[in-house]
N, C-alpha and C positions, 0 to 999 in steps of 0.2 A: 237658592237651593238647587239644586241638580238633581236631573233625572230618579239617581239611585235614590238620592235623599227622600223623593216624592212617592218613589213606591216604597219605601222603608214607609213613608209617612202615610200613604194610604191602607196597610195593613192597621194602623193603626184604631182605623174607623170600621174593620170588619165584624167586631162584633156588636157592634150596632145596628147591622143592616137588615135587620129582621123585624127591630123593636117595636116598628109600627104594626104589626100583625097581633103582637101580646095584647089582651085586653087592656084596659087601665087601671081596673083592680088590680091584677095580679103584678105589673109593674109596681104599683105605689106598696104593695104590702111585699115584693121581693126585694132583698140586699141588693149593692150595688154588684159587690164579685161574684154575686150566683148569677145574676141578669147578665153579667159580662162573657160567664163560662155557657150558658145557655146558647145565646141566641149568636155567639162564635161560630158554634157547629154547626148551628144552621143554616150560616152566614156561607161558610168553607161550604157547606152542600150544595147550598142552592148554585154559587158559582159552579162549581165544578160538572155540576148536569145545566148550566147553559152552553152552550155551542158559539150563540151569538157573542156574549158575554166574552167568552178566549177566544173567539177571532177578533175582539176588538172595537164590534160595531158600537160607533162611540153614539149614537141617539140611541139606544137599548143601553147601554153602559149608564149613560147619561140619566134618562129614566130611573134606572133604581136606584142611584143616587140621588136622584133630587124626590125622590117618594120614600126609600126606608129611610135612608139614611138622615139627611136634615129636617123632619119633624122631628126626631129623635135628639134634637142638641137646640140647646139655648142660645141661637143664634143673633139674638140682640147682645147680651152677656159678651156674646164672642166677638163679635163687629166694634162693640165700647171698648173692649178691653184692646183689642188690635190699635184701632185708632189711639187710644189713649187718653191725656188731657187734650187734645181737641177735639175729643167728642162730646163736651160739654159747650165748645165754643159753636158747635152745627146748628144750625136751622130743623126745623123739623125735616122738609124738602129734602137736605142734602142727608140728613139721620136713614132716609128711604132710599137714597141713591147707592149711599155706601152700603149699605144691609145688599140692596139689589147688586152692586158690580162684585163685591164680595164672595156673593153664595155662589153666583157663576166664576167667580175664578178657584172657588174650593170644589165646585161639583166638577170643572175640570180637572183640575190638576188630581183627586182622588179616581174620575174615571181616566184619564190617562194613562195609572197605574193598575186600575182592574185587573187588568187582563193578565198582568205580569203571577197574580195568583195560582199557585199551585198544588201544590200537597204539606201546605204548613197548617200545625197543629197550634192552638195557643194555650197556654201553662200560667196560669193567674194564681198569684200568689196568695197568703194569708191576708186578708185586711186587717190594716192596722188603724180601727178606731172605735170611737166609746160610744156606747148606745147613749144614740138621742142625735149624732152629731149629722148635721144637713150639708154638710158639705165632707167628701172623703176623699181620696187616692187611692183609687184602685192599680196597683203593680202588676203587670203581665210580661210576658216575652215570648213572644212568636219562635218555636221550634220549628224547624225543615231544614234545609240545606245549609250547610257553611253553619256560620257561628249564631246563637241564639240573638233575636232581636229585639232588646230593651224596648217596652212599650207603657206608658203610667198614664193613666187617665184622670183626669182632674174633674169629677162627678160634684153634681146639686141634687137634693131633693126638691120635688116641686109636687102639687096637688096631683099634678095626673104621671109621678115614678119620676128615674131617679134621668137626668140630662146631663151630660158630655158639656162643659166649655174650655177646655182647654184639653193639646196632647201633647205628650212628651214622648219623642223615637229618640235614643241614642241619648238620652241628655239636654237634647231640646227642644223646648216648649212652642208648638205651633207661634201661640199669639205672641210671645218676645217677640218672635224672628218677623211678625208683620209688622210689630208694633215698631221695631227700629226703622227697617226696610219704608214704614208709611212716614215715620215722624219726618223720614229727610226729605221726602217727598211734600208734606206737606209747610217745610221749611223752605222746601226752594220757590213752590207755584202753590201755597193755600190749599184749603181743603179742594175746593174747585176744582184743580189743576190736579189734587190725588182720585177725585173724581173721574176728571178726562183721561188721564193716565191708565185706571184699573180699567175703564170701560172700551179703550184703544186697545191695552193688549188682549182683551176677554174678545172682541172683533176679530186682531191677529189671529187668537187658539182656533178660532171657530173656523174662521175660512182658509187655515192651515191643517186642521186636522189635529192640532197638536195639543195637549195639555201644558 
């Protein structure tokens, strides 16, 4: 994926990033496309009055992506489903590593693109599903500049409100594109080797500055 692809793909996670301030009653007994339109705008506000945040200071950046943002998603759901069928073949050991080299290559790559936020509105569609249903697609797309940006989120119910494990910018789906991306990888050097692999480049991002 490229640059543009990642901050197409980090809007994608904005309106999430408040979700942990919502109580947990009020998440578990609100829809997923109200929770989605909600905590958006909050989301676009609170960026827009940091300072820090649009110059890019990436440990502030960093920060509130690994605090609103990933308690708010089923990040085991997302890490199995990336990996794929060899996430059945994992150790427990290695089940902890990949969750861990994982979250820091997502918490960067979305602060990477932080910053690039600006004056986009988001436009969430009707939901289309049948009361009772635990799993839904929430449909969005990011209004501002240039052309509207396709955004679907692939929503769970769970005890404490509704979690995020999959997103789709443009047509495609976060986890496909790890799940191909990890499969060759773990075809050429074993889980191990996809292990050393995420944790080598997540070292590069850090002492590069880069996402």
């Amino acid at each position: 994926m490229n640059r543009r692809t990642l901050g197409r793909l980090f809007t994608a996670t904005l309106s999430l990033a408040l979700l942990a301030s919502a109580p947990l009653v009020r998440a578990a007994e609100e829809a997923p496309d109200a929770l989605i339109k909600r905590v958006s705008s909050e989301v676009l506000d609170a960026i827009k009055a940091d300072k820090a945040i649009q110059a890019g200071e990436m440990n502030r950046v960093m920060a509130l992506v690994d605090t609103k943002v990933m308690p708010n998603v089923n990040f085991t759901r997302m890490t199995a489903s990336a990996v794929g069928r060899n996430w059945r073949q994992a150790t427990p050991e290695q089940k902890a590593r990949l969750q861990q080299e994982f979250k820091t290559l997502l918490i960067r790559t979305y602060s990477g693109a932080l910053s690039q936020v600006n004056d986009q509105q988001l436009n969430v569609k009707p939901l289309r599903a049948a009361a009772g249903d635990n799993e839904v697609t929430v449909r969005t797309e990011v209004l501002g500049r240039g052309q509207p940006v396709q955004l679907d989120y692939r929503m769970e119910k769970t005890p404490s409100g509704w979690k995020i494990y999959d997103l789709n910018v443009l047509g495609i789906w976060l986890v496909g594109t790890y799940r191909t991306q990890f499969a060759q990888e773990v075809s050429a050097k074993g889980l191990d080797g996809l292990i050393e692999s995420m944790a080598q480049r997540n070292q590069t991002n850090a002492g590069s500055g880069k996402s």
